[in-house]
C-alpha positions in Angstrom: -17.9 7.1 -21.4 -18.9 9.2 -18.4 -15.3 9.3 -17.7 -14.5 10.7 -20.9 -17.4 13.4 -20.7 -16.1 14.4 -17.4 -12.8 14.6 -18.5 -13.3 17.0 -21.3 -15.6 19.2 -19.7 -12.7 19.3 -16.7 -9.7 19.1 -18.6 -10.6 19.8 -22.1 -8.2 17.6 -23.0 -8.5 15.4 -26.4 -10.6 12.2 -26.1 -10.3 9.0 -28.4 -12.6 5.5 -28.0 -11.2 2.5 -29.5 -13.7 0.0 -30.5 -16.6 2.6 -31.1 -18.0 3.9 -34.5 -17.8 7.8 -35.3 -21.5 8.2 -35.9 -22.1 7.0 -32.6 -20.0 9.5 -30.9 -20.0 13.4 -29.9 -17.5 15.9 -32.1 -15.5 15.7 -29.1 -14.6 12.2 -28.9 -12.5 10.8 -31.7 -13.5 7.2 -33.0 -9.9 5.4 -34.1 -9.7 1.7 -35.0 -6.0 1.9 -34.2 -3.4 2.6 -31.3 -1.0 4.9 -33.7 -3.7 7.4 -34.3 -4.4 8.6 -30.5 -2.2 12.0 -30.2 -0.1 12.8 -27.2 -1.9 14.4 -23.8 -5.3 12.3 -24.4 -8.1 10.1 -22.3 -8.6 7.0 -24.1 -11.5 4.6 -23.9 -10.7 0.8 -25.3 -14.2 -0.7 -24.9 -14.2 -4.4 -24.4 -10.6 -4.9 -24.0 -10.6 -8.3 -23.6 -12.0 -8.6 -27.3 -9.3 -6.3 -28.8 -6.4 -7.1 -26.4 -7.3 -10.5 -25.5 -4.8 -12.5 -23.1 -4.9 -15.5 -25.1 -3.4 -13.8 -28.1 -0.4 -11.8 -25.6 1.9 -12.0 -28.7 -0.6 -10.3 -31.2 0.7 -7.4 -33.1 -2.5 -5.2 -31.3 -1.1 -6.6 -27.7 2.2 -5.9 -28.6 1.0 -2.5 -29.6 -1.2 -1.8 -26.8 2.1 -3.4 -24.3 3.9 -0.7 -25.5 1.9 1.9 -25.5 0.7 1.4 -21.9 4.5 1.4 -20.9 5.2 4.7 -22.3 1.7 6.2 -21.6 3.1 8.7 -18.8 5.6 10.1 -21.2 2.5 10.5 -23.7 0.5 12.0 -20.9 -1.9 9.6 -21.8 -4.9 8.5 -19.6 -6.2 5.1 -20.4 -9.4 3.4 -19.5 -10.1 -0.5 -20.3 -13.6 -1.6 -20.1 -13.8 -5.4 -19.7 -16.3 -8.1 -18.8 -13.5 -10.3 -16.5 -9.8 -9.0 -16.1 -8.6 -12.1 -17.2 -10.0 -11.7 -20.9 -7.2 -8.5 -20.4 -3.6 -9.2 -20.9 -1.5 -9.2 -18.0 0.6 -6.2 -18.5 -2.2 -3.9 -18.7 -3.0 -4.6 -15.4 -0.1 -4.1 -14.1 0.3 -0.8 -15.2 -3.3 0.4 -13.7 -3.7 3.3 -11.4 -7.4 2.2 -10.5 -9.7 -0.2 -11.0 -13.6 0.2 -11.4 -15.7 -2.5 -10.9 -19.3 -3.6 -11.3 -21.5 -5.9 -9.8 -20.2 -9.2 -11.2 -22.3 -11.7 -12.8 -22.9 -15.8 -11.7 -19.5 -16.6 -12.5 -17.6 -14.1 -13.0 -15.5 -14.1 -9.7 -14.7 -18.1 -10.6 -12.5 -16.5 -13.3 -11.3 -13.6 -12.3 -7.6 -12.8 -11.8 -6.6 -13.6 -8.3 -6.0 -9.8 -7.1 -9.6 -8.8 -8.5 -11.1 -11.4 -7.0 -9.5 -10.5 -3.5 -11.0 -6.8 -4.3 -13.9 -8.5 -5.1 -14.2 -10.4 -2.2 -13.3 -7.3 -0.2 -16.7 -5.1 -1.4 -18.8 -8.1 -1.6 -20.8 -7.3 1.6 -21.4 -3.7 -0.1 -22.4 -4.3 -3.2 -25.1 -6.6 -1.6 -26.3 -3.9 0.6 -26.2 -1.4 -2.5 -27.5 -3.8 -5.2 -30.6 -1.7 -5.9 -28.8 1.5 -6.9 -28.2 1.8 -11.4 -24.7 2.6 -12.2 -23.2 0.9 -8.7 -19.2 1.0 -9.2 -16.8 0.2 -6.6 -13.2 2.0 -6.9 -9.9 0.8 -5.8 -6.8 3.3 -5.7 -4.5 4.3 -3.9 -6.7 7.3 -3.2 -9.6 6.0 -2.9 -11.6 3.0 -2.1 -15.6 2.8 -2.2 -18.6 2.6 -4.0 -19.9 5.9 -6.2 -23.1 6.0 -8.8 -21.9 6.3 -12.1 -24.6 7.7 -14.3 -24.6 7.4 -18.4 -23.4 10.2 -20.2 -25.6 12.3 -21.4 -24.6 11.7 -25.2 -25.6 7.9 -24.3 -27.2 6.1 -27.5 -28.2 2.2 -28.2 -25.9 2.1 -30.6 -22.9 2.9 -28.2 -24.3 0.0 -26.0 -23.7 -2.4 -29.2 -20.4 -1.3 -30.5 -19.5 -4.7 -31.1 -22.5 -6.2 -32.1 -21.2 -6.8 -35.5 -17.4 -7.8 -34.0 -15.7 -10.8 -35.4 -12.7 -13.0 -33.7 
């Protein structure tokens, strides 16, 4: 969401979150429950991507949706940011198609099942996120541009309620 805030205070451009609840969200940023309603020239946020776009169901009308959409996404001028728990709960073809990753400290487990090049990045910034583990908002970036760590602070329209946008979420 801090992407999205700087991005409109930046760019001004429109801003849409997929997976989120309007009530929950500033004017600015348009709740939509679906792909077809996100306009042309926009930052997109699909929270927990590997709920909505999950790699197990790769043929689902919502994968083949969001497939398509992340293949024609430079045409759209689109920007669009995935937030998942473990890249491997994210269908294949969306990775692919990144420009950056972010990553957080991962959790017990997590680099067991990760992807194998996330879990070489991981490996990579491993030593540094040790060092830095003490520092809120930690994020490690990998681009082309860039690679190392930054603070990422909450937005400053942060509520509980964005926090649990899929609290009530059924498979």
């Amino acid at each position: 969401m801090k992407l999205l805030e700087n991005i409109h205070a930046a760019a001004k451009r429109k801003c849409y979150a997929l997976g989120f609840q309007q009530k929950d969200l500033p004017t600015w940023i348009y709740g939509v429950e679906k792909v077809e309603q996100i306009e042309n020239n926009a930052a997109v946020l699909v929270d927990e991507g590997g709920i909505l776009f999950s790699s197990r169901a790769s043929m689902s009308t919502a994968n083949k949706v969001l497939s398509e959409l992340i293949l024609i996404a430079r045409h759209k001028d689109l920007s669009i940011f995935f937030i998942s728990q473990n890249s491997s709960n994210i269908e294949i073809n969306t990775l692919r198609q990144a420009d950056f990753l972010l990553l957080k400290p991962s959790s017990l487990l997590q680099m067991d099942f990760e992807r194998k090049k996330i879990k070489e990045i991981y490996l990579d910034a491993d030593k540094k996120f040790e060092e830095y583990k003490d520092k809120v908002g930690l994020t490690y970036i990998y681009s082309d541009d860039f690679t190392g760590f930054v603070i990422n602070g909450l937005p400053s329209f942060w509520s509980t309620g964005m926090s649990k946008a899929f609290r009530g979420h059924k498979k």
